[in-house]
N, C-alpha and C positions, 0 to 999 in steps of 0.2 A: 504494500500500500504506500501509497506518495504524500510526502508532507502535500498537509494544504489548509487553510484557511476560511473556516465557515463565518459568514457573516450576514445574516436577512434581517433587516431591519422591523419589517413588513408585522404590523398587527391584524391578524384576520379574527373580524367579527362574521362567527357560523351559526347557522340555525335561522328558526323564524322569527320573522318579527325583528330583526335585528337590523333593518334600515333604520329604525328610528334611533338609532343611536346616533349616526349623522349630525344631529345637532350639536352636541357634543365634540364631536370632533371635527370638525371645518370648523377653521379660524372664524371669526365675527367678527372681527377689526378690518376684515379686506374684502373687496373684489373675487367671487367664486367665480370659474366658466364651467357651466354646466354644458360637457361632452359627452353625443351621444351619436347612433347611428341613423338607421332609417327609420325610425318611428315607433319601433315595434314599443319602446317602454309604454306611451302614450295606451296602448292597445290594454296591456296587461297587467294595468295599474303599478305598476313599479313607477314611473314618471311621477306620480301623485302621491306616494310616498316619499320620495325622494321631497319633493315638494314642501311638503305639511313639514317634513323635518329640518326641513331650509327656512322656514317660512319667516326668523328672523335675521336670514341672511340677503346680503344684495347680491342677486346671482343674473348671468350674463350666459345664455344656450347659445348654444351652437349644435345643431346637427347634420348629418349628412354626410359623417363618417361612411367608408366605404367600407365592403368585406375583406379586402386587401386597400391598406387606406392607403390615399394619396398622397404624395410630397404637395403637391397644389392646393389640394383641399387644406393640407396641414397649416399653409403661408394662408390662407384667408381666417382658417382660425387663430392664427398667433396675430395676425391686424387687430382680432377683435382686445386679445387677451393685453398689445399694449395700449389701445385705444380706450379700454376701459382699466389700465392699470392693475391687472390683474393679480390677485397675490397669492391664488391657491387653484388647482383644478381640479375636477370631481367628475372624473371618467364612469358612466354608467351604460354597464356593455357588455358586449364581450371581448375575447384578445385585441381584436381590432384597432377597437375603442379606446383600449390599453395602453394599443403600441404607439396610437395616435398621441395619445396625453403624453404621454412619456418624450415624443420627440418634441410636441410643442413645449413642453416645460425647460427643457434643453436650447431650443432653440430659441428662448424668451432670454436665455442667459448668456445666448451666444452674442460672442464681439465681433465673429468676423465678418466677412461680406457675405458671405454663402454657406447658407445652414444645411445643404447638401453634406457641404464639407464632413458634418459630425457622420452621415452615412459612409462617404469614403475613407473614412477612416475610423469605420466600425463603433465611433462611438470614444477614441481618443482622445477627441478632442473638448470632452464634456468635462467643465472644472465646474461649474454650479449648475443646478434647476430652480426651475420652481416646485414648489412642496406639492404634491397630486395624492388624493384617493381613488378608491374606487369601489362601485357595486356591481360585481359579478352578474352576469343573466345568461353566459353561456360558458359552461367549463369544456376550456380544449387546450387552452396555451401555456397556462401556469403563469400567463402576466403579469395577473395579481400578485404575484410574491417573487417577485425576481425581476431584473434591470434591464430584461432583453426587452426591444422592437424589432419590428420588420414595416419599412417603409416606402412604396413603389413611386416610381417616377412615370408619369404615363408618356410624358413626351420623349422619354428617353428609350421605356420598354428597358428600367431596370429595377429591378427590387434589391435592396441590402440590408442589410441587418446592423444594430448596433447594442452593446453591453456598456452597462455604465453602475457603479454604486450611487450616481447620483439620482438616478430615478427610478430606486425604489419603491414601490406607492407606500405614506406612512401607514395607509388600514387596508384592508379591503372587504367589505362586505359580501358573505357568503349567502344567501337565504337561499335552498333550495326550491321553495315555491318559486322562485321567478324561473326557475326556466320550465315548470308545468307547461306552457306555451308552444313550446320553440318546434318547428319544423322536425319529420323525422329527420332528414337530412342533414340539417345542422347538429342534431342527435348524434349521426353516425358519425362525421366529420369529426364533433369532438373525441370522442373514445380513440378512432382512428389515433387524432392528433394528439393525445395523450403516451397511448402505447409505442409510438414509435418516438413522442422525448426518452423514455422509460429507456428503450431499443438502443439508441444511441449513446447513451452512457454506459451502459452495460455490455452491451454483446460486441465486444474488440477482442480482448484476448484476457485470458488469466493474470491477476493483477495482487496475488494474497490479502484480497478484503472482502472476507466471507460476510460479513455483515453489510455491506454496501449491496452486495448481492442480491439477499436476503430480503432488503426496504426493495430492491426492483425487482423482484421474482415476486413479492406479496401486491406492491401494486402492480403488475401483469396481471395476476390471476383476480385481481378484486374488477378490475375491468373487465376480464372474460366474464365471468361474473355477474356483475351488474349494467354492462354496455347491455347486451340481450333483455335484459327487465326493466329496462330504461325505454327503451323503446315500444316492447311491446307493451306496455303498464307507464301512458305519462303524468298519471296522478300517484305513481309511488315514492312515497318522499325519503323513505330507507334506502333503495334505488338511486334515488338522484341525489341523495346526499353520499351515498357510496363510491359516487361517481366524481363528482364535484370536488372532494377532498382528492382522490385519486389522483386528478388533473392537476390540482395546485402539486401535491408533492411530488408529482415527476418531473417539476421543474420549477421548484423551489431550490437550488442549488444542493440540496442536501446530497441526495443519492451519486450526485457528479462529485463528491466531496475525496481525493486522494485516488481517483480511478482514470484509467485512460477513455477518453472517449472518440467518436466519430464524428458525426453529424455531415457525413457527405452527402445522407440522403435530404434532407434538407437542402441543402447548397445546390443539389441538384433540383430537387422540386420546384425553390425557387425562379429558376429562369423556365420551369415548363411552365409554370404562373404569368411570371413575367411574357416569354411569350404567346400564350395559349390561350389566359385567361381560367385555368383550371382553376378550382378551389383548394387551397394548400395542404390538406389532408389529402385532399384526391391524388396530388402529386407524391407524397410518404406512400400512398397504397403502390402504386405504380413502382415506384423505383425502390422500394427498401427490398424486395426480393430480388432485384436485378443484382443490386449491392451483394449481397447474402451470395447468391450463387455466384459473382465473379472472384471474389473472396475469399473461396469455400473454406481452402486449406489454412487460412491466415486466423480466419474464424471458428477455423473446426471447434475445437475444444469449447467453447462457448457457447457456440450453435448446440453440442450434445447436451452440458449443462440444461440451459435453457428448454430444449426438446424436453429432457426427463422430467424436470422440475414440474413446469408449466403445462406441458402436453402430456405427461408419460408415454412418451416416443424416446426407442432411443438412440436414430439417429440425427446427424446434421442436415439431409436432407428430409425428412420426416419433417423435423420442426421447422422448416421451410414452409412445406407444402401445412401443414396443419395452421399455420400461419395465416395463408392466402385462403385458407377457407372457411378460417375467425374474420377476416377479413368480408368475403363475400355473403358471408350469413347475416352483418351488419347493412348487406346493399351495394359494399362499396367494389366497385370495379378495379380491378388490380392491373389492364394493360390499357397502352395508348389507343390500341384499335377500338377499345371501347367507346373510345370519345373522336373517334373519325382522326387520328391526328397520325400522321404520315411519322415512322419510329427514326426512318431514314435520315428526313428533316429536322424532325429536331435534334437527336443523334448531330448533324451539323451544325445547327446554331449553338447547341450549347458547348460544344467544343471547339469551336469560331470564340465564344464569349468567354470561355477560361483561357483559352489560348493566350487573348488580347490582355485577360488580366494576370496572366502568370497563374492561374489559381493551382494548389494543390492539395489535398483533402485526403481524407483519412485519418486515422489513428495513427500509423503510421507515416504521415506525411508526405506518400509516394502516388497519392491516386490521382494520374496526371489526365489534360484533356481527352488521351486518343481511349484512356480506359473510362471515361466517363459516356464518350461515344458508344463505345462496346456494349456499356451496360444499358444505352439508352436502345441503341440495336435489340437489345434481346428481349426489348417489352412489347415487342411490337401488338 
């Protein structure tokens, strides 16, 4: 196991009834922007809670976050947050929403010319933010308790990501009734997107942290789990609070804490996002198997682990395929032809676009553009 350094700031308020705590914690001496997406709070009374517990704050909305949110969208709501001097923001959403606040609070504090900048360079460039909460209504990203964003450029056709201690959210609001609501699809999406943070930290190679293990083979199996009763059952609250925590701790930094990790598939999903327009779970479906089998031998021993543990299979191809079919039972589609999109082509762009950026990826550090191709090749 590898020295490392745990630190989450992040207070999560879980259970119900716990947006009314809100009051309480947003500052009242300043300026809130209330961040959100396409409307849906309005629908399913979370907006109205939110509200009643604001009700002696000066708050300033903004909506119309995107599901992959925009760098443009993000510049019209950072006009808003200096035009009304903003001094706190209150992200109520899901990751999206998250990743949205996150950059605009960063980018409220940036000095340079070009708040891109904190995206190319992942988030280096962040020495202050602004203080941000949030209330949960879709568990997938693990936003809520950790520093990551993901943030698309439309005129560019690039998405990148950035990590920072400074944007933290100080609370996050868990109520599992808010997401009673939500599309089955965005349902599946999250679990999807939960499982493969989990994926990524863990399944590299042997690393002597039997208990780092342990926290990711228990949240795997609470997802297989409760993803299926989640969906078929959207009024169970045991279910979707099952879930909901799942999601935040596979990407609360905890389980990443002393282990090697991957996250190619990611990087790769990314640009079929970026170009495609896919939903970024849909791209983890797609590519975490390609990954897995071009890998096999690097992976093996981890692959059998995982197989046994999680599946009782016991081999590395077993827990593959048992994988892709946890996968398909949630709905979700695991190759590009599913979604009309030519394997060959993209296969090109995105190793045209790591090319261009030097990228190298893996756990290992060696997974260059021509094997990124390869493995986009084989989803056809």
């Amino acid at each position: 196991m590898q020295n490392f350094t745990f630190k989450n700031p992040t207070e999560i308020l879980f259970g119900r009834g716990m947006i009314a705590e809100l009051g309480r914690r947003v500052p009242a001496h300043t300026a809130v922007l209330l961040l959100y997406g396409g409307g849906s709070i309005k629908r399913n009374g979370v907006y109205d809670q939110v509200k009643a517990a604001l009700n002696k704050h000066r708050v300033i909305e903004f909506g119309g976050i995107e599901a992959n949110p925009l760098y443009e969208t993000c510049l019209k709501a950072l006009e808003q947050v200096r035009a009304n001097q903003v001094g706190f923001i209150l992200a109520v959403g899901g990751g999206s929403v998250l990743d949205a606040a996150k950059f605009i609070a960063a980018a409220a504090r940036f000095e340079g010319a070009e708040p891109w900048d904190l995206l190319r360079t992942h988030g280096a460039g962040i020495k202050a933010a602004l203080p941000l909460g949030a209330v949960l209504t879709l568990p997938a990203t693990g936003s809520e308790s950790n520093g990551n964003a993901v943030i698309s450029r439309q005129a560019t056709r690039e998405k990148l990501a950035l990590t920072s201690g400074a944007v933290f959210p100080a609370f996050s609001v868990l109520d599992p009734e808010t997401t009673f609501s939500l599309p089955q699809k965005q349902v599946r999406n999250g679990v999807v997107d939960a499982y493969v943070h989990v994926i990524e930290q863990y399944l590299t190679y042997p690393a002597a942290a039997p208990l780092q293990d342990r926290f990711a083979e228990a949240i795997l199996q609470t997802l297989v789990e409760a993803g299926p009763v989640t969906l078929a059952e959207p009024q169970n609250y045991d279910a979707r609070a099952a879930f909901m925590w799942g999601a935040t701790l596979a990407l609360n930094t905890l389980i990443g804490c002393g282990v090697p990790q991957d996250w190619s598939t990611h990087m790769i999903g990314h640009e079929l996002t970026a170009f495609y327009g896919l939903d970024h779970a849909e791209t983890l479906a797609i590519v975490l198997p390609g990954v897995w089998k071009h890998e096999l031998e690097r992976k093996k021993a981890k692959l059998e682990q995982y197989g046994q543990r999680v599946w009782k299979v016991r081999t590395a191809t077993g827990a593959i395929a048992r994988t892709e079919k946890f996968f398909h039972s949630l709905g979700m589609p695991t190759r590009l032809r599913d979604y009309k999109i030519s394997a060959a082509e993209a296969a090109e762009k995105v190793r045209a676009r790591f090319a261009e950026r030097n990228t190298v990826l893996g756990e290992h550090g060696d997974l260059r553009p021509d094997a990124v191709a390869a493995i986009l090749r084989s989803r056809a």
